[in-house]
C-alpha positions in Angstrom: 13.6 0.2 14.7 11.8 3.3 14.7 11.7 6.1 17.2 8.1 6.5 16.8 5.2 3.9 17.1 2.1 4.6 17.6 0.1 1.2 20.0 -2.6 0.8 18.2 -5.0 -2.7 19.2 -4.1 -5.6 17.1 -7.3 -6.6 15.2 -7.7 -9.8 14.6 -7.9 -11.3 11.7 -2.5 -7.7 4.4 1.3 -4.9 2.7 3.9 -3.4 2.0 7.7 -3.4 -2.5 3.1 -2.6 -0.2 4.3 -2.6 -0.9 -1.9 -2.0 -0.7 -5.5 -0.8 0.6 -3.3 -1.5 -1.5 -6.0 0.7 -2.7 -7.6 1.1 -6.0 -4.8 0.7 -6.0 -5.2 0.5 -9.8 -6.4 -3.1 -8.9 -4.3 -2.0 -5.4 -2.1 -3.0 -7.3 -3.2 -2.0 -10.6 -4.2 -5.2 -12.2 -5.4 -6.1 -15.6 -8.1 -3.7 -16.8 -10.6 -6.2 -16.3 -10.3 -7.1 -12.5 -8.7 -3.7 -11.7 -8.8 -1.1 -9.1 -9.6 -2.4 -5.6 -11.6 0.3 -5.7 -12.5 2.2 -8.7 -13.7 -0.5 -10.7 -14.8 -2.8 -7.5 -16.4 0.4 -6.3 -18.8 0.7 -9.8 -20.2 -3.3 -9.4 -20.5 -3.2 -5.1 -19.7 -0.3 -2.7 -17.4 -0.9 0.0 -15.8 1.1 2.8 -13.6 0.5 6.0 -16.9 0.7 8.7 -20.5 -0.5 9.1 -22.0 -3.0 7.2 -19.5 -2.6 4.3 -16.7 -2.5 5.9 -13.7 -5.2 5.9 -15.3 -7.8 8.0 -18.2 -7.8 5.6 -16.0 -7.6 2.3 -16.0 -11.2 1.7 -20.7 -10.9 1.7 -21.1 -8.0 -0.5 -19.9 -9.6 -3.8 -18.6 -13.2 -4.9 -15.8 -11.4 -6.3 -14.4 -10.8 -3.0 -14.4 -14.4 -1.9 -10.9 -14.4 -0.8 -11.3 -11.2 1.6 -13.1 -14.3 3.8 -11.9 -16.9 2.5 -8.3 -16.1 1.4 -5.1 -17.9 2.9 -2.6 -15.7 1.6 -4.1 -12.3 2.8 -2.5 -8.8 3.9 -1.8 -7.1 5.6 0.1 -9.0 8.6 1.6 -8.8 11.9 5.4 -8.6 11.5 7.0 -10.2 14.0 10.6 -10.0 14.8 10.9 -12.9 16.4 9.5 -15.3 13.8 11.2 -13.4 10.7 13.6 -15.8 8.9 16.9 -13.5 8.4 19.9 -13.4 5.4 18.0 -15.2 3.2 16.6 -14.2 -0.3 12.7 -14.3 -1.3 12.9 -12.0 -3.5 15.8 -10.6 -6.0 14.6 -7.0 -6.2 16.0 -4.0 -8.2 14.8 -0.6 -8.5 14.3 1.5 -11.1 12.7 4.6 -10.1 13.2 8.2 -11.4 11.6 12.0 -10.7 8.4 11.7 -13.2 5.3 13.1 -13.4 1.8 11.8 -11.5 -1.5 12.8 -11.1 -3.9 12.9 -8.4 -7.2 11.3 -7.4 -9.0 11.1 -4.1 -11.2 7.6 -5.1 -12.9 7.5 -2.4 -11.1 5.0 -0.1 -7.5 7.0 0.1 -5.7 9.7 -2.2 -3.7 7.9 -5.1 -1.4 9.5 -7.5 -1.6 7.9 -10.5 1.2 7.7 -12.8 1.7 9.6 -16.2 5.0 7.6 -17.2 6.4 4.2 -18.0 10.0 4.2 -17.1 9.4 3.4 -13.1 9.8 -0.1 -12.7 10.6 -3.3 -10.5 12.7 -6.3 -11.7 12.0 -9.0 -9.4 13.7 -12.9 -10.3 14.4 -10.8 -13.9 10.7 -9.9 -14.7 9.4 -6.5 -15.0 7.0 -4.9 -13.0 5.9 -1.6 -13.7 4.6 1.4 -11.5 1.0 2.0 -12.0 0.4 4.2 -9.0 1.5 4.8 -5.4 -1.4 5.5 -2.0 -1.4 6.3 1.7 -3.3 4.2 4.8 -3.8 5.9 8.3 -2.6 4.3 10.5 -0.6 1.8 9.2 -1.9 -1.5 7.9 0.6 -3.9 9.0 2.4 -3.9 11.9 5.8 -4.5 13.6 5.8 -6.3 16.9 2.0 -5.1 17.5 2.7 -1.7 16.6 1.2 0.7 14.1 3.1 3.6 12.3 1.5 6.8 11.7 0.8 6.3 8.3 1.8 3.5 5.4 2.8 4.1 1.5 1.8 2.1 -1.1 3.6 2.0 -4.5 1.9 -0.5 -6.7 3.1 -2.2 -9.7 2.4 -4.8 -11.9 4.0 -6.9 -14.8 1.6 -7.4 -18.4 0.4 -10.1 -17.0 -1.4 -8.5 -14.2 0.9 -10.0 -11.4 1.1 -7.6 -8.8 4.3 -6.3 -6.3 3.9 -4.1 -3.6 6.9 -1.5 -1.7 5.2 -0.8 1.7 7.0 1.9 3.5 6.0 3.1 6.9 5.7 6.9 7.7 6.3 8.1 11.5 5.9 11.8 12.8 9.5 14.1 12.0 10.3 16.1 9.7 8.4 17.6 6.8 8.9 15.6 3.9 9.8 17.8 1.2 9.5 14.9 -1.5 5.7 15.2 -1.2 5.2 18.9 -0.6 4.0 19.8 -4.1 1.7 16.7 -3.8 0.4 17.8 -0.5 -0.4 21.0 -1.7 -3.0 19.3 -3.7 -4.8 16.9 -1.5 -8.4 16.3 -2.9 -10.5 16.7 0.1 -13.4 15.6 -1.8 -13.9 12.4 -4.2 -12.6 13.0 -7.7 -13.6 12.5 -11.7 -11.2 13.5 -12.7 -7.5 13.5 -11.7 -5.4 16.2 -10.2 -2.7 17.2 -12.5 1.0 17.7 -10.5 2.7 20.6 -11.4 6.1 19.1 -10.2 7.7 15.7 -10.8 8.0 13.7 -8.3 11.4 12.0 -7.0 10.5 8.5 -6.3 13.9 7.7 -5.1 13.8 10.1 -2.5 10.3 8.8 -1.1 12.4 5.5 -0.3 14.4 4.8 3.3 18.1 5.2 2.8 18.1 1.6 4.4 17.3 -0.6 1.5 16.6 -3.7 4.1 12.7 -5.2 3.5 10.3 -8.0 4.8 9.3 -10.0 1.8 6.3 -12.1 2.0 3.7 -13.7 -0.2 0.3 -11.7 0.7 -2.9 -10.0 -1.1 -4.6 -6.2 -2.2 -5.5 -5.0 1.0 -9.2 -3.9 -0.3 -11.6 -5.7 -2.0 -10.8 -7.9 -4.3 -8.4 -9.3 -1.8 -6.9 -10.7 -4.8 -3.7 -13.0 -3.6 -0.1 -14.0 -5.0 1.1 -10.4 -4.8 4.6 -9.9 -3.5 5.0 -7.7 -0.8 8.1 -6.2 -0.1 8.1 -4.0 3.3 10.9 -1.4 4.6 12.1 -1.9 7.9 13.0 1.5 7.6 10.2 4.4 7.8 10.2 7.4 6.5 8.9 11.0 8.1 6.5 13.2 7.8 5.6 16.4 9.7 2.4 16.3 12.2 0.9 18.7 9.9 1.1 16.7 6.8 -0.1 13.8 9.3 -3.0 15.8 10.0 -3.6 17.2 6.2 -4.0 13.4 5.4 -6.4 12.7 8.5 -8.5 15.8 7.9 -9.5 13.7 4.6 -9.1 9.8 5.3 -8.7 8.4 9.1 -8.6 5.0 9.6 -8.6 3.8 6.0 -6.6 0.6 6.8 -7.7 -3.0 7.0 -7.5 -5.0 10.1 -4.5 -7.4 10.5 -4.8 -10.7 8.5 -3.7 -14.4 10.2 -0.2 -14.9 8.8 -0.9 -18.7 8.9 1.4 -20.8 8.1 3.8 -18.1 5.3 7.3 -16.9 6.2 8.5 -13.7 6.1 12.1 -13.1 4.9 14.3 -10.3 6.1 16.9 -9.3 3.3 
């Protein structure tokens, strides 16, 4: 388990393969054109935000859309707790594909997304294809582990033609610079975009994952409005790092862009 934790209070009450905002998140998850974007094409019918009277314990009034950010059974992101995490067995049979390919950047308002300019990064999960539509950041972390907060959570988002959704989550704690994301990071949009950022550099996916491929698997939602549910989340026990100043690059721009912790009810969580 990680070196660093940061105790945040456990809010009561959706990842993290989410992995979530899952923020627009092209849907957070980048979802069929016409229910995508949990917040760029959310954000055009009703505004939302993470305080005040549009923030997430409001979500579920502003639009009937968002129904299931009240009403939802299935939501994320959750508590993970050791003690009631169901061990060697198999939700999930996950492989993946991921190579160094070229994204481009947005700040959308809610979190900065890198949206991606290729087709060849992909999940297989029980033999179907998901593909990477784009990866985001929350600080602090949306879910937790044993009541405790990371510094930061990654998002990569994907989804199959269908429009089912699959989330990596991957925690990020203070250490060392992460040298994956410099080029990215060089970038940030302070301000909200129109257009995207183009990245000089490719980035390596692989490298952005844990060298310990071990996850929590559960059944959960987007983590921003629409709330929409059935997406697989697939967490890394593992985090990676980042350096305080990259910490504090992100903060400068979004702090506290995560949504309070959901009631698990009555779903598993399977370690594999």
């Amino acid at each position: 388990m990680p070196a660093k934790l940061l105790a945040y209070p456990v809010f009561a009450a959706l990842i993290g393969f989410t992995i979530g905002g899952c923020q627009e998140q092209t849907r957070e998850t980048g979802a069929p054109e016409e229910e995508q974007n949990d917040s760029e094409r959310n954000e055009e019918a009703v505004e939302w935000s993470y305080e005040g009277g549009t923030g997430p314990d409001h979500w579920g009034e502003l639009d009937d859309a968002y129904a299931a950010c009240a009403n939802g059974k299935e939501q994320s992101p959750v508590n993970i707790d050791s003690a009631q995490v169901e061990e060697d067995e198999e939700k999930y049979d996950v492989e993946v594909n991921y190579q160094s390919s070229s994204f481009s950047l947005a700040n959308n308002g809610h979190s900065i997304q890198a949206n991606s300019a290729a087709s060849e990064n992909h999940l297989v999960i029980n033999d179907e294809e998901y593909e990477l539509a784009q990866f985001h950041f929350h600080q602090p972390s949306e879910h937790l582990v044993n009541e405790q907060r990371y510094e930061m959570e990654l998002h990569l988002v994907h989804e199959t033609e269908n429009g089912d959704a699959a989330v990596l989550g991957v925690m990020i704690e203070e250490g060392e610079e992460n040298n994956t994301l410099s080029d990215l990071w060089d970038q940030l949009p302070s301000e909200e975009t129109e257009e995207d950022v183009n990245i000089e550099e490719p980035v390596d996916l692989q490298a952005l994952l844990p060298e310990d491929q071990t996850t929590f698997q559960y059944e959960g939602s987007l983590t921003t409005p629409p709330c929409t549910e059935e997406v697989k989340w697939m967490l890394f026990e593992e985090p990676i790092e980042m350096s305080e100043d990259q910490i504090q690059d992100f903060k400068k721009i979004y702090h506290e862009n995560h949504r309070p912790e959901q009631s698990l009810e009555d779903r598993e969580i399977i370690k594999n």
